[in-house]
C-alpha positions in Angstrom: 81.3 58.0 105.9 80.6 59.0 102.1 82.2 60.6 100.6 81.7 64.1 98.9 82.8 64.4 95.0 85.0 67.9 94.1 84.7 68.8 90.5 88.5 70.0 90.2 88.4 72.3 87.4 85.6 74.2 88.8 88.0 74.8 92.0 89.8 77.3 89.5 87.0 78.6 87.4 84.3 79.8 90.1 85.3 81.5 92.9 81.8 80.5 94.9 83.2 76.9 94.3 86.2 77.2 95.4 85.3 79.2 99.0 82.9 77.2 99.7 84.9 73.8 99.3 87.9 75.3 101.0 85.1 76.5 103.8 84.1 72.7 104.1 87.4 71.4 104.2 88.5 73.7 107.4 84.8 73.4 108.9 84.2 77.2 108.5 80.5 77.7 109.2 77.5 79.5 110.4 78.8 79.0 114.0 82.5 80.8 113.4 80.2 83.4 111.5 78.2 83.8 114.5 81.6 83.8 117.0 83.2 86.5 114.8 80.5 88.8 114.5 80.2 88.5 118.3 83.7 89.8 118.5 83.0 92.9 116.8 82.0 95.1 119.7 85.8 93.8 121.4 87.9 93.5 118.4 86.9 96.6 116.5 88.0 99.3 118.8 91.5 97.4 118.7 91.7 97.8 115.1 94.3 100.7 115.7 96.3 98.9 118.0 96.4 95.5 115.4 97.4 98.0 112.5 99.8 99.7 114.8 101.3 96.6 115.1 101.2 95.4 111.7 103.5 98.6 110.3 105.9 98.2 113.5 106.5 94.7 112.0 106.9 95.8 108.4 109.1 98.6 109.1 111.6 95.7 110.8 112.7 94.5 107.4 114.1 96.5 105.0 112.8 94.2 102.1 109.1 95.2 103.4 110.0 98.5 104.4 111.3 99.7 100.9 107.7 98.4 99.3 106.7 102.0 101.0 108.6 104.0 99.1 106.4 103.5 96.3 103.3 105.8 95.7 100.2 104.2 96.6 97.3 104.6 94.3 94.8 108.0 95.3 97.8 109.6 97.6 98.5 112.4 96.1 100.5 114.0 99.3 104.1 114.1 100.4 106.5 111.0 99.6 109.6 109.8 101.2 112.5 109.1 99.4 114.7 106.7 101.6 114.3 104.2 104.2 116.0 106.5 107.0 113.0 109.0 106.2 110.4 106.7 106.2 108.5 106.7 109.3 105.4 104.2 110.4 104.1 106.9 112.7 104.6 110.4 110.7 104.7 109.7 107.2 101.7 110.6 105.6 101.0 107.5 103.3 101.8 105.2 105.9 99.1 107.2 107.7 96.9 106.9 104.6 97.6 103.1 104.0 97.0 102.1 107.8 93.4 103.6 107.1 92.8 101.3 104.4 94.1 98.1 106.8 91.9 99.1 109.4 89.0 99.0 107.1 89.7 95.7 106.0 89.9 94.5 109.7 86.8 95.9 110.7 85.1 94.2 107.2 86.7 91.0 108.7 84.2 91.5 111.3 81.0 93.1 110.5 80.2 91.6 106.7 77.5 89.4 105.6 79.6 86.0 104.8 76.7 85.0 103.1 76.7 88.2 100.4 78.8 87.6 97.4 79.9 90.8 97.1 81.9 90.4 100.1 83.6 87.5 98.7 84.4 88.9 95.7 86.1 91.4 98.0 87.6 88.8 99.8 88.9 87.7 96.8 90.0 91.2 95.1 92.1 92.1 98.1 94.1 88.5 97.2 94.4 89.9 93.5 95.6 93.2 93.5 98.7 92.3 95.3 100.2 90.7 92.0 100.0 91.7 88.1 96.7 89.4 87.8 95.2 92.6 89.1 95.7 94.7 85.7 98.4 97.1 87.3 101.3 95.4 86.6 103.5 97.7 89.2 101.2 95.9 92.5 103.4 92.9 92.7 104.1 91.9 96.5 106.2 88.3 96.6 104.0 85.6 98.6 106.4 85.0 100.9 106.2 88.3 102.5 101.8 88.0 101.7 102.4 84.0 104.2 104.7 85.3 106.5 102.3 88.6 107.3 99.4 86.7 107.6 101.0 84.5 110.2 102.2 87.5 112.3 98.4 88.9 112.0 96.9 85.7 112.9 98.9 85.8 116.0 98.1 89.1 116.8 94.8 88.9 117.1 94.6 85.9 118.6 96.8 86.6 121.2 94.1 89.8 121.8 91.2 87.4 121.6 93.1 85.0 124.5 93.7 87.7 126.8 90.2 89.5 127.0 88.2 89.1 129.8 85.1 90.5 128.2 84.6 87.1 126.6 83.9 84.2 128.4 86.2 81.0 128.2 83.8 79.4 125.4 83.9 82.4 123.5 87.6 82.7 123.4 88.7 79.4 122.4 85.9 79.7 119.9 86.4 83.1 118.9 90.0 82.3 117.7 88.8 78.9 115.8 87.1 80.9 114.0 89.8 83.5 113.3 91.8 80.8 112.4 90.1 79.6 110.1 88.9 82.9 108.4 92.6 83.9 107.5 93.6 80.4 106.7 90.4 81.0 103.8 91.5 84.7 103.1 94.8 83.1 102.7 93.9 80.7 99.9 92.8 83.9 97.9 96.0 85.4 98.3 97.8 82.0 97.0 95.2 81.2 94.3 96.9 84.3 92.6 100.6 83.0 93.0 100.8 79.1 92.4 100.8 77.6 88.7 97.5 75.5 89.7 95.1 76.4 86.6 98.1 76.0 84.2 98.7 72.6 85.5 94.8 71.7 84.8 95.0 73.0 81.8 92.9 76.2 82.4 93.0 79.6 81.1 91.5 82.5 82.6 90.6 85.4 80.2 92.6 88.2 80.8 89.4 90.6 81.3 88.1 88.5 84.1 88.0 90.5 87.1 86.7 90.8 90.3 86.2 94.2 92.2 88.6 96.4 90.8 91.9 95.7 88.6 93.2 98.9 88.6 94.3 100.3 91.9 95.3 99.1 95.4 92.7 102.2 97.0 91.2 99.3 99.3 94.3 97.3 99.7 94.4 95.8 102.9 97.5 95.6 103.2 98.3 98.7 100.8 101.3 97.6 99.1 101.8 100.2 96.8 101.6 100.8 92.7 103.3 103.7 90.6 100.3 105.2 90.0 99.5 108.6 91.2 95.6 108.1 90.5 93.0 104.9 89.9 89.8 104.7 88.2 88.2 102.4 90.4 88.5 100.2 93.7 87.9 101.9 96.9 86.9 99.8 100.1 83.4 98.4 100.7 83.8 100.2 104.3 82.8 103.6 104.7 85.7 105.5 106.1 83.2 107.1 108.8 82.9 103.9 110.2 86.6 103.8 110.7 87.4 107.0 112.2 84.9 106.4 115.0 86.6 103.3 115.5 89.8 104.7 115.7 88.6 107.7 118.1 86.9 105.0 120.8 89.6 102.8 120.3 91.8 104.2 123.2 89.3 104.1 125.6 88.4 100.4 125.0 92.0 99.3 125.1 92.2 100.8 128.5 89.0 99.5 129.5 89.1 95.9 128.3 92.5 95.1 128.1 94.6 97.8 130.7 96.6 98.7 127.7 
């Protein structure tokens, strides 16, 4: 078996590089691409229900809880001003931040993995979570970035196992590929927290962005930032997409799932 030589700086310098390598490593490929966009017509319509779930977990904690106290970029509407008050169903951020998570799930789903916009998004969503980003207020601490991604990973994979719409090939492989994918997304995410480039010696210019550096508007998880507005950085997604995901979304639960 030969073996394949890694050019270790450009792990940290180009971002193409680095996915692609990280891809190879966890044996990502055209056939998870090909699983996951099968998934779409299953997995979209339980977009709500994943996000639903998401919040319910966040709002368990008070450490994650109190992040949503904090005015999220482009809401201008009414904010709550304690924990007690806060409410994952009624508030009308929350509502506004679950439309931006439901976006990214339904990108998850439907992009072209091969388009490196989409990576670069991939790789944005990662960023603006800490003050890499350019708004030094969107810090979220990675331990609360790992543990969420493992309680999303298990979400939809416990979905995935339980639909009969797929066959028993496409299940098993279906979730492989999940897996994988937020095991990937995930390395975007830590990029941005570890110390790796100082170790190597590298230093990033301070101007060097990806899809937006100044607002959490397409946050997938929407952790918050003190801003009242943002110049830039809205979803890929359309947001028409996701409202008629949302509206059939109850009738497919009940359908495919007896939810």
């Amino acid at each position: 078996m030969s073996i394949e030589h890694i050019e270790n700086t450009k792990l940290f310098t180009d971002l193409e590089y680095r996915f692609n390598y990280v891809c190879k490593f966890v044996g990502f490929g055209a056939e998870d691409i090909k699983y996951i966009h099968e998934s779409a017509s299953v997995l979209a319509p339980l977009v709500p229900t994943i996000v639903d779930r998401v919040y319910v977990k966040l709002f368990s904690f008070d450490i994650t809880k109190k992040v949503f106290l904090v005015r999220n970029d482009k809401f201008e509407g009414q904010m709550e001003s304690s924990l007690d008050e806060l409410s994952d169903t009624k508030s009308e951020q929350i509502k506004f931040r679950k439309d931006m998570l439901s976006k990214y799930l339904v990108k998850l789903v439907t992009a072209d993995y091969s388009s490196k916009g989409f990576l670069n998004y991939l790789d944005w969503v990662g960023k603006i979570h800490t003050a890499k980003a350019g708004n030094k207020n969107i810090i979220v601490d990675y331990i609360h970035i790992n543990a969420l991604f493992g309680y999303v990973s298990d979400v939809i994979i416990g979905l995935i196992a339980s639909c009969s719409q797929l066959s028993e090939e496409q299940r098993a492989k279906t979730i492989q590929a999940f897996n994988k994918l937020l095991w990937i997304q995930n390395d975007l995410f830590a990029k941005y927290y570890v110390d790796d480039e100082a170790r190597n010696g590298i230093v990033q210019k301070e101007s060097e962005n990806t899809t937006s550096t100044s607002s959490s508007g397409g946050c997938c998880f929407a952790f918050g930032s003190s801003e009242n507005k943002s110049k830039s950085g809205s979803c890929p997604l359309t947001s028409m997409l996701c409202v008629g995901i949302v509206a059939v979304g109850a009738f497919f639960l009940g359908k495919y799932f007896g939810m």
